[in-house]
C-alpha positions in Angstrom: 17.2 -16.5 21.1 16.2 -18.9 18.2 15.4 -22.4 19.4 17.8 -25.1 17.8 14.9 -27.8 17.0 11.7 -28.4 17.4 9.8 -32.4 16.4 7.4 -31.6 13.5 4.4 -33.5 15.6 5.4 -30.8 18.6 5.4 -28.1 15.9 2.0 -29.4 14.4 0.3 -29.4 18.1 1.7 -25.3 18.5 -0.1 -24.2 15.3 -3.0 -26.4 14.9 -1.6 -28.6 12.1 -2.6 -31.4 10.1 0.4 -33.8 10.3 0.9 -36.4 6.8 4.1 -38.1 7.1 6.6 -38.6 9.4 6.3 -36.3 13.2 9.8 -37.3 14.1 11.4 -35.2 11.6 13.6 -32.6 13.7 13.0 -29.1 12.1 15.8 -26.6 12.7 14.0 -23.1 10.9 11.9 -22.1 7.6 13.3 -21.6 4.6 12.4 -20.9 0.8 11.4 -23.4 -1.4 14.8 -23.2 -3.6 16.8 -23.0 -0.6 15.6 -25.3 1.7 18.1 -27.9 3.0 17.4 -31.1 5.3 15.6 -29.9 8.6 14.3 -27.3 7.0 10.5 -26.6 6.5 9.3 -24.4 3.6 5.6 -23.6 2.0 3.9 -23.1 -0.9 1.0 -20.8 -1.0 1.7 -19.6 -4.7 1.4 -22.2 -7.9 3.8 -20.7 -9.7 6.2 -21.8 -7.6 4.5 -26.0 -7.2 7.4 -26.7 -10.4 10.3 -26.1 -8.0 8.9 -29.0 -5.6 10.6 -31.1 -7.8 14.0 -30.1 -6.8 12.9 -29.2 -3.1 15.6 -30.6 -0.5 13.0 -29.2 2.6 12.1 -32.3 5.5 8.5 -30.5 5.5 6.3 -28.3 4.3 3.8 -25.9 4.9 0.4 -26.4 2.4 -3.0 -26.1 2.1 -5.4 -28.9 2.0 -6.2 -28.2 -1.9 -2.8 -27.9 -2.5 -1.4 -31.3 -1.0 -1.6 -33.1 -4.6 1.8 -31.5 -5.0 3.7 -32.2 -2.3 3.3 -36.2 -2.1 7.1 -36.5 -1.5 7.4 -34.4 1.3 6.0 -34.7 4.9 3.2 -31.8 5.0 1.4 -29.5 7.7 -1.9 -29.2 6.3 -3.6 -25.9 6.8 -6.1 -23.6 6.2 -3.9 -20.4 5.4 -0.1 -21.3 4.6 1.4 -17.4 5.0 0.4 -16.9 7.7 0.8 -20.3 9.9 4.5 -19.6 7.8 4.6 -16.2 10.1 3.9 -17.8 13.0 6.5 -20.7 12.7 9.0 -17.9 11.9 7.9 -15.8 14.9 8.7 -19.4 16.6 12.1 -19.5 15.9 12.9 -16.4 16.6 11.6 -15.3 19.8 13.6 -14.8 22.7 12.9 -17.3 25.8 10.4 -15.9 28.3 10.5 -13.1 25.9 13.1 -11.5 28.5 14.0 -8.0 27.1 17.6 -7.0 27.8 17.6 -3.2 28.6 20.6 -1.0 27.9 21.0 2.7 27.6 24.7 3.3 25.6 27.3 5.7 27.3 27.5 7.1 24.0 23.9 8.6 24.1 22.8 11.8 25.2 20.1 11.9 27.4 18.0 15.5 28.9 17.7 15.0 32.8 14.0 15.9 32.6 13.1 13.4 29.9 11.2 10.4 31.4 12.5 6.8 30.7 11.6 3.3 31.3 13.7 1.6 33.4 13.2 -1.4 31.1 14.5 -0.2 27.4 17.5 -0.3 24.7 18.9 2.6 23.7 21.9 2.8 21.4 24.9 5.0 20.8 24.8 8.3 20.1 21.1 8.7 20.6 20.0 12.1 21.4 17.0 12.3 23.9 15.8 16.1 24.6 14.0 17.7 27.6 10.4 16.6 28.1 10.3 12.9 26.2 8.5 10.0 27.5 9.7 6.6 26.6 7.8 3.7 27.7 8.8 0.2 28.4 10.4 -2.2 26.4 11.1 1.1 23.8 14.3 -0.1 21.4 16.1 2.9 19.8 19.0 2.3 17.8 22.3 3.9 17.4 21.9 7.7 16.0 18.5 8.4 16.3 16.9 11.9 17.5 14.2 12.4 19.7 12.8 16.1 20.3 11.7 17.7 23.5 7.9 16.4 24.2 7.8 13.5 22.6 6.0 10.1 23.7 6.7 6.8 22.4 5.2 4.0 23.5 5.4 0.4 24.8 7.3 -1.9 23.0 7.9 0.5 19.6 11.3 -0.3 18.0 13.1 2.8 16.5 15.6 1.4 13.9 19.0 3.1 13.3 19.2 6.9 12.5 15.1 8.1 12.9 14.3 11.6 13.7 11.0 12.5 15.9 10.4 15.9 16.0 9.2 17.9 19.3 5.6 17.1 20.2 5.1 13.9 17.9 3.6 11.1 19.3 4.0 7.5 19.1 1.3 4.5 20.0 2.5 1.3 21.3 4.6 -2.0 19.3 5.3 0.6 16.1 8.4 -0.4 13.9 10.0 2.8 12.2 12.4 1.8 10.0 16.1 3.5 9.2 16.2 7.0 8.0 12.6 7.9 8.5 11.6 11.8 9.8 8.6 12.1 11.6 7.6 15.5 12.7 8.8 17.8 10.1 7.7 20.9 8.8 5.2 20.9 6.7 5.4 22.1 3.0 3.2 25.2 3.8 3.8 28.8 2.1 2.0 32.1 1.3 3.4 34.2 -2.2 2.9 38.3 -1.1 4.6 40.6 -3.7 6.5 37.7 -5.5 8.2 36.8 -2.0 7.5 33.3 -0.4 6.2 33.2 3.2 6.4 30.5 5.6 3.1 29.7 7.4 4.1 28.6 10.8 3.6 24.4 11.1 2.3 24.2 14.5 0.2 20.6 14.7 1.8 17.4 15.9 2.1 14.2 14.1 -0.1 11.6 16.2 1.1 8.1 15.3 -1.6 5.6 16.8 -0.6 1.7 17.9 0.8 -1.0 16.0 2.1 0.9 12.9 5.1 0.3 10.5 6.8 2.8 9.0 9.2 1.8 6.0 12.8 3.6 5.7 13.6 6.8 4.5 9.9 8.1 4.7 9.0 11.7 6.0 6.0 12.4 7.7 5.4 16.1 8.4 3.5 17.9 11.4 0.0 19.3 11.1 -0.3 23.4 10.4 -2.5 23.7 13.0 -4.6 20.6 13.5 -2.5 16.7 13.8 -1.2 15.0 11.1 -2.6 11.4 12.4 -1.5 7.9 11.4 -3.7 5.2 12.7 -3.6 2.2 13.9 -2.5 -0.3 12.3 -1.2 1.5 9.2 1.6 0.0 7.4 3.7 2.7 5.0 6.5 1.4 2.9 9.9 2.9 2.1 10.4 7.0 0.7 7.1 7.8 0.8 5.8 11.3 1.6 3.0 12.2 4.0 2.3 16.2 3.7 0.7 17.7 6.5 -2.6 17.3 8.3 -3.4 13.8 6.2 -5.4 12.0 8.3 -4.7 7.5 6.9 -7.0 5.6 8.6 -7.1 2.3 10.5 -5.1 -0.4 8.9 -4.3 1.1 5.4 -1.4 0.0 3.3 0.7 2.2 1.4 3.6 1.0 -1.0 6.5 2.7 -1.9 7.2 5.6 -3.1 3.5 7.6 -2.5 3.6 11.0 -2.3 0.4 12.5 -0.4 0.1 16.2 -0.6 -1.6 17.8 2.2 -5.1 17.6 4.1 -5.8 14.3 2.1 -8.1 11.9 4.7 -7.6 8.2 3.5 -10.5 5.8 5.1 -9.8 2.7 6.4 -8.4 -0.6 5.0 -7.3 0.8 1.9 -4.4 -0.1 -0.4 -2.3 2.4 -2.4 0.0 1.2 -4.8 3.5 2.3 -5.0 4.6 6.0 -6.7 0.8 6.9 -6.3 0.4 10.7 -6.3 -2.5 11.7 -3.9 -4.1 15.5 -4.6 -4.6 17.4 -1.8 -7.7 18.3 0.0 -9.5 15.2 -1.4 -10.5 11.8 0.8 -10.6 8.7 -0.5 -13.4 6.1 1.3 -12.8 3.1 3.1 -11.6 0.0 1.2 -10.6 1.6 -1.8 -7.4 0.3 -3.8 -5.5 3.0 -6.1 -2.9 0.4 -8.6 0.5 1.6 -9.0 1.6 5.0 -10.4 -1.8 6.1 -10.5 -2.6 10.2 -9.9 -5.4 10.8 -7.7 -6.9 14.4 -8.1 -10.5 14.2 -6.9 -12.3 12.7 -4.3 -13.1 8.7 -4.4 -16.5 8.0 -2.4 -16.8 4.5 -3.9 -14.9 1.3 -3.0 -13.6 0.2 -6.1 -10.0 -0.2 -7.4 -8.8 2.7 -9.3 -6.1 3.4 -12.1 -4.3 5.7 -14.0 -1.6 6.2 -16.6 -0.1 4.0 -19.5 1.2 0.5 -18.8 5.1 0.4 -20.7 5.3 -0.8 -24.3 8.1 -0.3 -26.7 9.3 3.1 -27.1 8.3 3.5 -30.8 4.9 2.6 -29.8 5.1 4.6 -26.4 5.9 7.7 -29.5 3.0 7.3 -31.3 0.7 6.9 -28.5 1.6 10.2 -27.1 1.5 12.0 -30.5 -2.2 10.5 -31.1 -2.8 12.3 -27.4 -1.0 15.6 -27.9 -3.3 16.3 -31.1 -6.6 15.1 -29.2 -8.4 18.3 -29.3 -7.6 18.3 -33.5 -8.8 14.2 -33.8 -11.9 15.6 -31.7 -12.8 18.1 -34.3 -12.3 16.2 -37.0 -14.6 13.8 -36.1 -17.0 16.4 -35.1 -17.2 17.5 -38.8 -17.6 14.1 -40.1 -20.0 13.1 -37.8 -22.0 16.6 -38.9 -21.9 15.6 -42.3 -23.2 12.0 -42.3 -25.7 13.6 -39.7 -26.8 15.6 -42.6 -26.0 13.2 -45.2 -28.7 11.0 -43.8 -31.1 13.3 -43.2 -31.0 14.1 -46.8 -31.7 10.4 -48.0 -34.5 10.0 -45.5 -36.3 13.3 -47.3 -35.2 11.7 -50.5 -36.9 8.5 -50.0 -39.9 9.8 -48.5 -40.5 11.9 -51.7 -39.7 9.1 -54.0 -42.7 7.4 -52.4 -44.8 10.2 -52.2 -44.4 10.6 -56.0 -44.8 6.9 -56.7 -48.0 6.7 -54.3 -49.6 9.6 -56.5 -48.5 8.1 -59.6 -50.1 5.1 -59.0 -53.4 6.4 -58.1 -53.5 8.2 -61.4 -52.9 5.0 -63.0 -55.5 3.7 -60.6 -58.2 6.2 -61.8 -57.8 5.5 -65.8 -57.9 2.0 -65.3 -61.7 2.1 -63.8 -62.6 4.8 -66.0 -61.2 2.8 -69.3 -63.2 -0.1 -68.0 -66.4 1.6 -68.1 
């Protein structure tokens, strides 16, 4: 239930604020700097955005103490990391009383007899629940989703609208998978006998660890044999795909739009930038950051940041760069030759001056010679 006002002082005690200006404002919820209206608070992390101050209508706002200068007219919270004391505020507003949870399975749903519940969760309509799932407390899933036989979610994970978890797939405790999201299908794996495609039988699990976010419309496919294994703390944006057995370590973010092919181990606390294509069979160390629309085909074993590809330009320039690249090999040669030639070119003029003074230095001893002998 979001609280209808809070006294800026009160607010400033709750987060550990510095208060300038007035503490008997009454704010009513957090807002953008361009939209914020009286009661409102807003912040300003960013400096691009100090210029829209100017036309601000917020009662306070959130700021750091180098950043204060700019926001003389307004009544400030002063502190040490604006974003983030934003998310708290945010969470303020917004969290239910006594954080009471309000549990509700929907007629509508379809529900094994032998899979386990919580007597404390939400589930919506047309949910489909088979034989052998476990679904701990304070477990929201929403209208349409599909859970397979042997699965486990756990406390406090929110399933958004029309998810599928596939049989055997787990999942850790306070994870967010968004709408539209498959975890737990077959993975992309194939044998070619006699020009005839085989299917190698996917048998792992996907093993999603606590405190993960999963973006919409992102598959993540079961392990062959071994676990595909998410964990925790991973954050995966919207339409990416996750091949089987990848192993993403603790607290890695992925953008949108990756495409991971299979067996690829990502370390820990790394960043990949959206439409990234990942190799497979490659890892990539901890703390590593891959930019956007990069291709990753070997291994990475030291934390830097990484790129690949051609930023956009104009289209007749885009032309010529990729002519000047499809006739590389021929630009290569050609420079081969001319760099073989003024090789040789210079050789020739260091022989040439070397026997220039080797004649002059015999010359002049000649010269040398008949001058003493004429002075006798």
């Amino acid at each position: 239930m979001c609280l209808n006002k809070i006294r800026l002082f009160e607010l400033a005690k709750k987060i550990g604020a510095e208060l300038h200006g007035n503490g008997n404002i009454y704010i009513t919820q957090v807002s953008s700097i361009k939209k914020a209206q009286s009661g409102h608070i807003t912040f300003l992390n960013d400096l691009r955005y100090k210029n829209q101050l100017r036309f601000c209508s917020a009662s306070a706002i959130i700021v750091s103490k180098e950043n204060l200068k700019f926001c003389r007219s307004i009544t400030a919270l002063v502190v040490q990391d604006p974003i983030l004391t934003y998310i708290k505020i945010f969470n303020f507003f917004h969290t239910q009383s006594n954080d009471k949870f309000n549990s509700h399975i929907s007629a509508g749903s379809v529900i094994d007899k032998r899979a386990v519940l919580s007597k404390n969760v939400k589930i919506g309509n047309n949910v489909i629940i088979r034989s052998g799932a476990v679904v701990e407390d304070k477990v929201k899933i929403g209208s349409g989703c599909f859970i397979g036989k042997n699965v486990k979610i756990g406390e406090g994970t929110c399933l958004c609208s029309n998810v599928v978890v596939h049989s055997e797939s787990e999942i850790g405790k306070y994870c967010r998978i968004q709408s539209g999201s498959v975890i737990g299908s077959d993975g992309f794996g194939y044998i070619k006998r006699n020009n005839i495609w085989i299917k190698i039988p996917q048998l792992g699990r996907v093993n999603i660890e606590n405190y993960v976010e999963i973006g919409s419309c992102t598959t993540i496919d079961r392990g062959a044999l071994d676990d595909t294994h998410i964990k925790n703390g991973v954050i995966i944006d919207n339409q990416c795909q996750i091949a089987h057995n990848v192993v993403i370590g603790e607290h890695t973010a992925i953008a949108g739009g990756v495409i991971i092919a299979g067996s690829v181990i990502i370390g820990n606390h790394c960043m990949i930038g959206g439409a990234s294509v990942i190799n497979g069979h490659i890892s990539i160390c901890d703390n590593a950051v891959v930019t956007g629309m990069s291709m990753v085909i070997r291994s990475i074993s030291q934390p830097r940041v990484y790129s690949s590809g051609l930023p956009v330009q104009p289209n007749f320039s885009w032309k010529r760069t990729t002519a000047l690249v499809m006739k590389i090999r021929e630009i290569n040669k050609r420079i081969k030759k001319v760099e073989k030639k003024t090789h040789y070119s210079y050789y020739y003029r260091i022989l040439g001056i070397i026997y220039f003074f080797t004649i002059l230095s015999s010359t002049s001893l000649i010269l040398l010679i008949n001058f003493l002998f004429n002075q006798e």
